[in-house]
C-alpha positions as CSV (number, residue, x, y, z in Angstrom):
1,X,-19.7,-73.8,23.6
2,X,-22.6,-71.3,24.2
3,X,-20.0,-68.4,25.4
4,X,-17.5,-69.4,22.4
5,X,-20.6,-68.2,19.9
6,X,-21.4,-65.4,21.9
7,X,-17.8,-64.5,22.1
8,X,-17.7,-64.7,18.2
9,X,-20.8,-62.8,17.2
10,X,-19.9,-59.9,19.5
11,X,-16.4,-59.6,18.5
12,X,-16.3,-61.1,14.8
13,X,-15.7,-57.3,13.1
14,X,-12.8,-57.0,15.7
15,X,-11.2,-60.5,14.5
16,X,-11.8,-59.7,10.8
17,X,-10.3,-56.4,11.6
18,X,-7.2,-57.5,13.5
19,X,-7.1,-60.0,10.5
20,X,-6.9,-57.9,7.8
21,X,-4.2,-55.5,9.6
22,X,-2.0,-58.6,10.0
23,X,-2.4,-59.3,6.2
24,X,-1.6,-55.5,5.3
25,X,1.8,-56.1,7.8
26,X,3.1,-59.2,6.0
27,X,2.4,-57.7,3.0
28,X,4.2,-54.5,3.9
29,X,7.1,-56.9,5.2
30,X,7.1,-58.6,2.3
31,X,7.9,-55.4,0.0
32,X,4.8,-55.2,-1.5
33,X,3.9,-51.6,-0.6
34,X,1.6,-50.6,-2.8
35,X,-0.7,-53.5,-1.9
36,X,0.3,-52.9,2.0
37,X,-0.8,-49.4,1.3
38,X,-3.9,-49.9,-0.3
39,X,-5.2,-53.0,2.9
40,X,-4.2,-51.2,5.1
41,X,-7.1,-49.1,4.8
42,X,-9.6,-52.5,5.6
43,X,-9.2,-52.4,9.1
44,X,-10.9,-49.3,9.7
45,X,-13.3,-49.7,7.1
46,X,-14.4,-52.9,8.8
47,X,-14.9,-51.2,12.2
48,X,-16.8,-48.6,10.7
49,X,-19.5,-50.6,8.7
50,X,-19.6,-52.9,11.7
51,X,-20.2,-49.7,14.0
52,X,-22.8,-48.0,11.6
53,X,-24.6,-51.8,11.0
54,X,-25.1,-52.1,14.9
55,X,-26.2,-48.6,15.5
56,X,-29.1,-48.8,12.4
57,X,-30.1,-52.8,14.2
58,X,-29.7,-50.9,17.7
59,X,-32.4,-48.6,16.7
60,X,-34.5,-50.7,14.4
61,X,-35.0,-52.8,18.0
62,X,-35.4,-49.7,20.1
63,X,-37.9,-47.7,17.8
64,X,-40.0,-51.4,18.3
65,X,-40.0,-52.1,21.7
């Protein structure tokens, strides 16, 4: 159970991420373009605030130690 949560709180951006992609597909699929169109954009957006929100804890932790 211990490597499932560490599994999760490592990875959880790339999981919403992957999520949100597969939501933007189906909605593509589905004919709904604009909407396809306009989520498709969350995938990236995601990564980025995830990347930028471990890079400002990274050095909150660093600048302390």
């Amino acid at each position: 159970m211990k490597n499932y949560k560490e599994f999760i709180i490592v990875y959880y951006p790339i999981i919403i991420a992957f999520i949100a992609m597969m939501y933007s597909i189906f909605l593509g699929l589905s004919g709904d373009f604009e909407s396809a169109q306009y989520s498709a954009h969350w995938p990236a957006t995601i990564l980025l605030f995830a990347i930028a929100i471990r890079q400002r804890r990274n050095n909150f932790y660093n600048k302390n130690n």
